[in-house]
C-alpha positions in Angstrom: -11.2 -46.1 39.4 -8.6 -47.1 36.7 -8.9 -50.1 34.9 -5.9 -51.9 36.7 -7.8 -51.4 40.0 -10.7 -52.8 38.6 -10.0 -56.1 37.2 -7.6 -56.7 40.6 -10.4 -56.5 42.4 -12.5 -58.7 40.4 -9.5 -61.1 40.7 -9.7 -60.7 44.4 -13.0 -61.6 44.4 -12.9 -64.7 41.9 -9.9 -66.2 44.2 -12.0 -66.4 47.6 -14.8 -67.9 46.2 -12.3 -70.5 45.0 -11.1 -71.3 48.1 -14.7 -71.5 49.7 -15.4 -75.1 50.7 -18.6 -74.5 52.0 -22.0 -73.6 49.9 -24.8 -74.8 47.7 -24.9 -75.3 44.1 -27.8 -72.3 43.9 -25.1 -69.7 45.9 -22.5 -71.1 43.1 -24.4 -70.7 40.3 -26.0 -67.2 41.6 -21.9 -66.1 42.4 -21.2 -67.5 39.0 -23.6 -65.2 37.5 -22.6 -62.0 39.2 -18.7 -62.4 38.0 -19.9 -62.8 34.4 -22.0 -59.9 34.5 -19.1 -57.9 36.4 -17.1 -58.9 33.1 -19.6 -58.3 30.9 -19.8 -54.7 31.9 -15.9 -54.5 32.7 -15.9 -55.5 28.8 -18.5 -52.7 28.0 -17.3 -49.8 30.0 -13.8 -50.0 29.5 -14.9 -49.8 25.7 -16.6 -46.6 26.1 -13.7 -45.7 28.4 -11.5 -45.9 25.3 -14.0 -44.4 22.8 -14.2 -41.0 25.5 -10.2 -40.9 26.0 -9.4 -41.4 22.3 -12.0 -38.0 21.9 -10.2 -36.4 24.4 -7.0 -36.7 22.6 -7.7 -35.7 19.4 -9.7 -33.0 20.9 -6.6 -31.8 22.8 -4.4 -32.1 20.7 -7.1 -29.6 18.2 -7.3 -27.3 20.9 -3.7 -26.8 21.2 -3.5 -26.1 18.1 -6.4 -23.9 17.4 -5.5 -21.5 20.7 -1.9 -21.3 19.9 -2.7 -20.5 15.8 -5.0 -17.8 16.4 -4.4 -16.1 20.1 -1.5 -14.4 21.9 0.0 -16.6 24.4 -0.9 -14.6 27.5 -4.3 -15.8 26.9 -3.4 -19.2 25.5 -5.2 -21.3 28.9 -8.9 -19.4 28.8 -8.6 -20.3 24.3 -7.3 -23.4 24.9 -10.4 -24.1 27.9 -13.0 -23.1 24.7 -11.8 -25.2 22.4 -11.2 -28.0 24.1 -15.5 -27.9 25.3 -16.6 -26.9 21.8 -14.5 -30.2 20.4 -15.0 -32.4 23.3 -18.7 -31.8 22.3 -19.3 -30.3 26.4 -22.6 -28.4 26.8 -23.2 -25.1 28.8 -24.2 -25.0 32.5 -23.7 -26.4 35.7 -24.5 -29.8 35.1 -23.3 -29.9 31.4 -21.8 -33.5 30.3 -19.5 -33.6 27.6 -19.0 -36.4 24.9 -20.8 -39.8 25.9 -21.6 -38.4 29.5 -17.8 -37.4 30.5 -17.1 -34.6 32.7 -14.1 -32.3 32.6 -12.1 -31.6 35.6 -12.2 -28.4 36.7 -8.6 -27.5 35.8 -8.7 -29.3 32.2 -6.9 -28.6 30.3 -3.8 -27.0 31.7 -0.9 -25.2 29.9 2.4 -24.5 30.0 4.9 -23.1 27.9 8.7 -23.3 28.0 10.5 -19.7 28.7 10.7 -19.1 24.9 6.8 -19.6 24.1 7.9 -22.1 21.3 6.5 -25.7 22.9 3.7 -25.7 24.7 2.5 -28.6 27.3 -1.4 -29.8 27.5 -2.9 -32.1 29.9 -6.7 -32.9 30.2 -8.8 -35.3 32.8 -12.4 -36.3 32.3 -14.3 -38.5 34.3 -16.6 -41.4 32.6 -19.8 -42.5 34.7 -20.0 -46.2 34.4 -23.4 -48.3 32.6 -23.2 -51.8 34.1 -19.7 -52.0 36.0 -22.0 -50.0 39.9 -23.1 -53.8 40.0 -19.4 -53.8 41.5 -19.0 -50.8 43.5 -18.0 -49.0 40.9 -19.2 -45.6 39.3 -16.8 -44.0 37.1 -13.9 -44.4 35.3 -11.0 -41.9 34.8 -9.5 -40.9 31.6 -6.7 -38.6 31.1 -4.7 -36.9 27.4 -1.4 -35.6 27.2 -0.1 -32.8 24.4 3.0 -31.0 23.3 2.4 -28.1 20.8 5.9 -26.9 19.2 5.8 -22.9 17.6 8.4 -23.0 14.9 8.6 -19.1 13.4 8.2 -20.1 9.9 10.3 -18.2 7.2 8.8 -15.2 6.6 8.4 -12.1 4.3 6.9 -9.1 6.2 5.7 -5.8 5.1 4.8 -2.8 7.9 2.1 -0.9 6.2 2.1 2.3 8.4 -0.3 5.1 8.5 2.1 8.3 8.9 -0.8 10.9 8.2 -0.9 13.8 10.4 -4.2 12.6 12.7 -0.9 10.5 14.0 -0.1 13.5 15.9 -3.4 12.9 18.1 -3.5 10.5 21.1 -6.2 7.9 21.1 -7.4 7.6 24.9 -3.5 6.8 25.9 -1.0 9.0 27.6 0.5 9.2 24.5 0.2 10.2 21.0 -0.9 7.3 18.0 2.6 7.6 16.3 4.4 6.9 19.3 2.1 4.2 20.5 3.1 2.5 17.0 6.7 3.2 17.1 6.8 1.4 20.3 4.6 -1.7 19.0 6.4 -1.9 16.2 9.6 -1.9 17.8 8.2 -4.7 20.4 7.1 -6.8 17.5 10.6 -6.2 15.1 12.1 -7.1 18.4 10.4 -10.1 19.3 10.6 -11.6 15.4 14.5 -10.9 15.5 14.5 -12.9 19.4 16.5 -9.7 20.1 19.7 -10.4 17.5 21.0 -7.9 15.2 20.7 -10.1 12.2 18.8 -13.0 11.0 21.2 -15.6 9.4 19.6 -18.2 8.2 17.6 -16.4 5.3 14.3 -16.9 6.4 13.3 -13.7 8.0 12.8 -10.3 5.6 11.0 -7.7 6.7 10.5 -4.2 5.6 8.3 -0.7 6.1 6.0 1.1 4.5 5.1 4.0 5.7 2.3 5.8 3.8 0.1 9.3 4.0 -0.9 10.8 0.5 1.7 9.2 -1.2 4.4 6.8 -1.1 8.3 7.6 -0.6 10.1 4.9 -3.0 13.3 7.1 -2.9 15.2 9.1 -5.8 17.8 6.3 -7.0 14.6 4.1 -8.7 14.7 7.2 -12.1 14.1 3.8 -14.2 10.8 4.0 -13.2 9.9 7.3 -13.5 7.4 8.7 -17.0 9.8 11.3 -18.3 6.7 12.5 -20.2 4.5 13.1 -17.6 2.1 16.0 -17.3 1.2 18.2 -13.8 -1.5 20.5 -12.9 -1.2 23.9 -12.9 2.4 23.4 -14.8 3.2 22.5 -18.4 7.0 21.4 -17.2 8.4 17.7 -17.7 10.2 16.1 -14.8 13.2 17.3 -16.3 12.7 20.9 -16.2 10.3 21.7 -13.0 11.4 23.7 -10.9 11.7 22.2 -7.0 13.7 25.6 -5.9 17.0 27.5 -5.4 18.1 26.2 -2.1 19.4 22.8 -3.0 15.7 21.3 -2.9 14.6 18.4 -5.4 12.8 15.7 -5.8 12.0 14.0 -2.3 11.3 10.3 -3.6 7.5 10.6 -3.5 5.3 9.6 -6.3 1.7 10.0 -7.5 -0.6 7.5 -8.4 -0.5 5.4 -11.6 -4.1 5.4 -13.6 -5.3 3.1 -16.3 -5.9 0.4 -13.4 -2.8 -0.2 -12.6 -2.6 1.3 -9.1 -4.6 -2.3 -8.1 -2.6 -4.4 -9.6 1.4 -5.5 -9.0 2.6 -4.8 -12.7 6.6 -3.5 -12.9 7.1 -0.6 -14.6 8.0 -0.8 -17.9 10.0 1.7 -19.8 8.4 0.4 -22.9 4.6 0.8 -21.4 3.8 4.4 -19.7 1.3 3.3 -17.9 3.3 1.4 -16.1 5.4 4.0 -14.8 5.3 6.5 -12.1 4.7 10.5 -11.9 6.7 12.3 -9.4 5.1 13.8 -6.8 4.7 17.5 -7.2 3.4 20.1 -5.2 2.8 23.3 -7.6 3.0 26.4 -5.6 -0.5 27.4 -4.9 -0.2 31.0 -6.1 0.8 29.6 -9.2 -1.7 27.0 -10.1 -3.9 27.3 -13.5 -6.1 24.7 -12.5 -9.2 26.5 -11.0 -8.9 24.4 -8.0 -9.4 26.7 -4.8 -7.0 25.3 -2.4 -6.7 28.5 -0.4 -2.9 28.6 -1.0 -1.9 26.1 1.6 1.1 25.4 0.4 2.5 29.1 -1.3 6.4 28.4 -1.7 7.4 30.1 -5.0 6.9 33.4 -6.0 7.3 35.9 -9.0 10.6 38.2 -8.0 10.9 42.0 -8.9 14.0 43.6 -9.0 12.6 46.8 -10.2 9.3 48.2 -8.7 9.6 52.3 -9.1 6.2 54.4 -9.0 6.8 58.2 -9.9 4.7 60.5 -8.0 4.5 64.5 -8.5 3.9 65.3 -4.7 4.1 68.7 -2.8 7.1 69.5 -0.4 6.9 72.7 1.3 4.7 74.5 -1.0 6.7 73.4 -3.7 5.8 70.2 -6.7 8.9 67.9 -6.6 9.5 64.6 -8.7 9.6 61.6 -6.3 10.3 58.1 -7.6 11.5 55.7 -4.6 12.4 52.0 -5.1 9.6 49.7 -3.8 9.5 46.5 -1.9 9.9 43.3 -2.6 7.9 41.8 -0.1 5.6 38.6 -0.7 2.7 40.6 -2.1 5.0 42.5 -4.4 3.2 45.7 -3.9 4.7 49.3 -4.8 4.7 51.0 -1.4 5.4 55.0 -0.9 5.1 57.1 1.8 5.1 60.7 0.2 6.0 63.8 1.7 3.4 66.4 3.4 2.8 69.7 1.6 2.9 72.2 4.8 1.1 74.6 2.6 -1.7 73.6 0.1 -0.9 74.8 -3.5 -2.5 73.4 -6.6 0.0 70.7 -8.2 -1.0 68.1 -11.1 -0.8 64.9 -9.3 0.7 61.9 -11.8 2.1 58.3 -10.7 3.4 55.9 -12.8 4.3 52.2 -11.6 7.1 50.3 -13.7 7.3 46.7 -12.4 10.0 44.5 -14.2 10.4 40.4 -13.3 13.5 38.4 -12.4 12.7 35.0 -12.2 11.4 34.0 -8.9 11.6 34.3 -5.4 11.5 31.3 -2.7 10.1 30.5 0.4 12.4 28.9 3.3 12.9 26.6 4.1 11.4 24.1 1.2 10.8 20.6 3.0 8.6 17.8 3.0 6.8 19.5 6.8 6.5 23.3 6.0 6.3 24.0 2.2 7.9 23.5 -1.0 7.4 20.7 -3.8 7.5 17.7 -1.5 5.3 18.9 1.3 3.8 15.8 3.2 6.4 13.0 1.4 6.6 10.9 3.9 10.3 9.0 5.1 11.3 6.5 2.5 10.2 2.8 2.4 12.6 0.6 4.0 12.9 -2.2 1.6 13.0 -6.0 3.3 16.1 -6.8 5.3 16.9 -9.2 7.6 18.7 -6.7 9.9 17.0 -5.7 13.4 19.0 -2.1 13.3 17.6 -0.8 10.0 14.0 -1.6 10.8 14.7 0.0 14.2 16.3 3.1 13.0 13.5 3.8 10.6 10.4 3.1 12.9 12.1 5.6 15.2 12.5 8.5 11.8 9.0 8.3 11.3 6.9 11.6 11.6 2.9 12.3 10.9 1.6 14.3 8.3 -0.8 14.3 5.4 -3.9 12.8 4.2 -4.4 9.4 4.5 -4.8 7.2 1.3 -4.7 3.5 2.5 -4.8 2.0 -1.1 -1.1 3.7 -2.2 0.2 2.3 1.0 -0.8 -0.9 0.2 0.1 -1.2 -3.5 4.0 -0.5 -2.3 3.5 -2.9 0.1 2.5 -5.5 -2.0 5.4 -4.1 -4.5 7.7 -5.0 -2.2 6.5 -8.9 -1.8 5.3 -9.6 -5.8 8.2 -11.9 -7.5 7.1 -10.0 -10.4 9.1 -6.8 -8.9 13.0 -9.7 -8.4 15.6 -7.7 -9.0 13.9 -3.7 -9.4 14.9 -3.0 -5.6 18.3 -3.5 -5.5 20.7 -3.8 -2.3 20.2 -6.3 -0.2 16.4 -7.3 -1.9 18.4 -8.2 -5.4 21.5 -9.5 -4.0 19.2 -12.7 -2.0 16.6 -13.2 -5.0 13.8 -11.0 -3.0 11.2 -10.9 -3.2 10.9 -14.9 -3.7 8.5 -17.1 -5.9 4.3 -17.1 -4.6 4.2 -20.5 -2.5 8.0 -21.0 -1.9 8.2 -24.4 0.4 9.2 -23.2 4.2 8.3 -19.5 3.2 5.1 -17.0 4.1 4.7 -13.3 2.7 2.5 -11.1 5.3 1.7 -7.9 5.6 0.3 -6.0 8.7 -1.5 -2.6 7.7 -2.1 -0.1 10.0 -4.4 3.3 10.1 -6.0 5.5 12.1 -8.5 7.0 9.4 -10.6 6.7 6.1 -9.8 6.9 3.0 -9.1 11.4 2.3 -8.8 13.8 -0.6 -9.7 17.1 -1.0 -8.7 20.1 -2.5 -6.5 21.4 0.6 -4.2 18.8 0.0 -1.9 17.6 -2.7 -2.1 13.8 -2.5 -1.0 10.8 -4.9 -3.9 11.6 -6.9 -3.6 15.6 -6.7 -6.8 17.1 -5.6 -10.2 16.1 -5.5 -11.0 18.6 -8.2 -8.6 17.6 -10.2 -10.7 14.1 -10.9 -7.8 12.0 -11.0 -10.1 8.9 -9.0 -12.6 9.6 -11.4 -15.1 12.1 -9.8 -15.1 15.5 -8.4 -17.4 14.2 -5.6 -15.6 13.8 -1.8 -17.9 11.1 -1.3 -17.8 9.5 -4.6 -13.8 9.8 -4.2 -13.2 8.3 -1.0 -15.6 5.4 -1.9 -13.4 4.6 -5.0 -10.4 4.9 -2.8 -12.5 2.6 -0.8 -12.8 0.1 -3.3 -9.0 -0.2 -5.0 -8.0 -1.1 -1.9 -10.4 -3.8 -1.1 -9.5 -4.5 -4.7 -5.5 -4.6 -3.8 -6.6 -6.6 -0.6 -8.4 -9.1 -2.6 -5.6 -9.8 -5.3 -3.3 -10.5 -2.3 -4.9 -12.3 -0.5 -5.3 -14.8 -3.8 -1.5 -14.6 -4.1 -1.6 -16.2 -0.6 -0.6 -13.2 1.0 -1.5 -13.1 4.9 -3.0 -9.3 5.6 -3.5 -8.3 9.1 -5.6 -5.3 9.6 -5.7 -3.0 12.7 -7.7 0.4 13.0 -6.3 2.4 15.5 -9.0 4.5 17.6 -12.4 4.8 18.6 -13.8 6.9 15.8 -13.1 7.7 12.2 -12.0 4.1 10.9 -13.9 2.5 8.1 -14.3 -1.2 9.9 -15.7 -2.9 7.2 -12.7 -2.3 5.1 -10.5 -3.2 7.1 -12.7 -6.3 8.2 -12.8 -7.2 4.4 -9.3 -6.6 3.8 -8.0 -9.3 6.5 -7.3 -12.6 5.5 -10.1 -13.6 7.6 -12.3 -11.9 10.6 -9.1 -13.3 13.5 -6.6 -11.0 11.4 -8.7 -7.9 11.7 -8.0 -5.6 15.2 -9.3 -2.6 16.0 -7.5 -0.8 19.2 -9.8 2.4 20.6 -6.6 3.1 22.6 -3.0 3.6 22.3 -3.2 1.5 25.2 -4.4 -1.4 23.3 -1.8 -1.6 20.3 0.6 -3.1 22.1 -1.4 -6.5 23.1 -2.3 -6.7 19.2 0.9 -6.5 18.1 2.0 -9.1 20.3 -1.1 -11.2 19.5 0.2 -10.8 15.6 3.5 -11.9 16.3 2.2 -15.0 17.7 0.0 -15.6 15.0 2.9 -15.7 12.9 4.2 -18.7 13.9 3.8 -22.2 12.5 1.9 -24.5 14.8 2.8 -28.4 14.9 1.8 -31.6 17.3 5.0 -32.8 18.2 4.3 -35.3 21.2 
């Protein structure tokens, strides 16, 4: 019964006995003392009546805001249901009373959202049980709180940090393989940030791609940043003299990892400071490497060439000794071959041979790309830097391919790269020509990053990665276990300095097996920005659940 019911009825009641001519002074008095106790506990109740719907506001309007913050809004009724209870201090059970003995109604609270998931409508109803006011008839009280929740997408930097490694290839319980499943989250979410325009206008929404294996791809125009000096395995050539082929092959963009400490940290390079800069990724030919390493010639793309391979041979030829000196091949094992003639009858001649190889420079493999061999095997496609054009980020989710090793920490430190204010103005294009990336805490502005793999941390001495090969030390041990665990921690390290930087990083390990959880639990900003999706079939519900996440959440009614 509402409060308005209430005090008509005690006015109702007040007016009859008024008009009543009949009666003892006892009746009076014992009338008299029923209407004072009625408002007595009108006076009482109703107060606790306020106290309960003033809880059930603010705990609405909390709940609004805590399910629309952290959830996607497909499931923004069943979040909004928990933390209304939790707030509104409700226990568990059948019988369970909330906040001074309220009850919820079964359908509290309800939502709805308008068709663009931007404001979002709460209502709640609880029911009060009443202490003194059952002296007139009446047992509860009804309460009721109203909210509006308006989702604002705040301006944004964004970073896709993509795991393009070759386990990509596989599927993950789906009807389809990992890189696909991310292509088409990823295009969902680019999609749903843009609301489906070409170009975002008003300068608040920059986003760009990362995509990562054993190295990083930060293009070939960025030569500024490259260590002219700098020293590979298994080669004693400078950057300006190696040698990436004879078929128009070069440099692909790629780039190893910097030491000294400075692949955790966001320092620009430097020309002044070497260890700030960058080697370039290089891929000696296998057959070719001094090194020791045994890598079982997995990537064999440049060979010695022989222009002159004669063997002389005395050989019989029908009973008779005859001088014989062919010209060999030239084939990949660059062995003299000879097939000698048959003596039809056996006489006694001196056998000699003599073999006279002369070098030419070198032969190539073909074709020399970043898939099948050559110097930039396993460069990944080039980072997209931030734009605020749909298209771009489009066309280059669509270009990417799987391959490689995975290390999660180079992936991470281009992504951060690409959001530091320390690297305004290195990027050109469109990043140089708006200020990007902008000042740490800029008012109306968020940097995020979303990081995505299917795999641990990898090196070995199969593959040529950012940090060469396991044997080659370059993490500081010669130990696969030792290796992977100090990959481990410079990206937890990476993740950490980031995060201080008030960087947002959502995490998601894609598949059921293989993904170090931990990490990727430690590297989120916090436990609700860390996914893990056993399926392909599952990306697509945390993407979305991302995108709403980053949005700004405001009571507005």
């Amino acid at each position: 019964m509402s409060f308005m019911s209430l005090k008509a009825g005690l006015l109702a009641k007040i007016r009859l006995f008024a008009r009543s001519e009949s009666g003892m002074t006892l009746p009076l008095m014992g009338l008299s003392m029923i209407v004072m106790t009625g408002f007595a506990g009108l006076a009482i109740d109703v107060g606790r009546m306020q106290m309960v719907q003033s809880k059930l506001q603010f705990s609405l309007d909390a709940a609004g805001l805590a399910a629309g913050s952290t959830v996607s809004t497909t499931s923004l009724n069943a979040e909004a249901v928990k933390y209304l209870k939790a707030d509104f201090g409700c226990g568990t059970g059948a019988n369970a009373t909330c906040y001074m003995g309220a009850s919820l109604s079964t359908n509290s609270p309800s939502v709805t959202a308008n068709s663009t998931n931007t404001v979002f409508t709460l209502s709640a109803t609880a029911t009060v049980p009443t202490t003194f006011m059952g002296v007139v008839g009446v047992s509860s009280m009804t309460v009721t709180a109203n909210s509006q929740i308006s989702r604002a997408v705040t301006g944004l930097e964004l970073v896709f940090v993509l795991d393009n490694t070759g386990s990509m290839t596989q599927s993950a319980g789906g009807t389809i393989s990992k890189i696909q499943a991310l292509k088409n989250a990823s295009t969902t979410l680019v999609n749903t940030l843009f609301g489906g325009a070409t170009t975002s206008t008003n300068g608040k929404l920059w986003v760009g791609i990362v995509p990562f294996s054993q190295t990083v791809n930060i293009g070939t125009s960025h030569t500024s940043w490259i260590d002219p000096d700098y020293v590979y395995d298994g080669t004693t050539d400078t950057t300006a003299t190696l040698d990436w082929g004879n078929n128009g092959s070069d440099w692909g963009g790629c780039v190893d990892a910097r030491l000294s400490g400075e692949d955790i940290t966001d320092d620009p390079p430097s020309s002044g400071t070497a260890s700030t800069l960058f080697g370039k990724y290089y891929w000696t030919s296998d057959n070719l490497n001094t090194d020791g390493i045994n890598n079982s010639n997995n990537n064999e793309w440049k060979f010695p060439a022989y222009n002159q391979c004669v063997t002389t041979y005395n050989r019989c030829k029908n009973g008779t000794c005859v001088h014989v000196s062919p010209t060999c091949s030239t084939s990949g094992s660059h062995t003299c071959t000879l097939i000698a003639p048959t003596c039809t009858v056996v006489q006694s001649c001196t056998t000699n041979s003599t073999t006279t190889c002369s070098s030419a420079g070198y032969a190539y493999a073909s074709p020399l790309n970043t898939v099948d061999q050559g110097p930039n095997l396993n460069c990944p496609q080039q980072i997209t830097t931030m734009t605020n054009t749909s298209t771009t980020l489009l066309t280059a989710i669509t270009a990417m391919t799987a391959q490689g090793n995975t290390e999660v920490n180079q992936g991470l430190e281009w992504g951060w790269h690409l959001l530091s204010p320390r690297w305004q103005g290195l990027w050109g294009g469109t990043m140089s020509t708006n200020g990007l990336p902008l000042a740490y805490n800029t008012q109306g502005m968020a940097k995020a990053v979303v990081l995505l793999t299917d795999g641990d941390n990898t090196i070995d001495n199969g593959s040529h990665g950012s940090y060469w090969f396991l044997g080659s030390g370059r993490t500081g041990s010669t130990s696969s276990s030792s290796a992977v665990t100090r990959l481990d921690n410079k990206t937890l390290a990476l993740c950490t300095a980031m995060k201080a930087q008030g960087i947002y990083i959502y995490t998601i390990g894609l598949g059921a097996s293989g993904i170090n959880t931990t990490l990727l639990r430690n590297c989120a900003t916090s436990a609700n920005y860390a996914f893990i999706s056993p399926s392909t079939s599952d990306l697509q519900s945390i993407f979305d659940t991302i995108g709403d996440s980053l949005s700004n959440l405001r009571v507005s009614q």
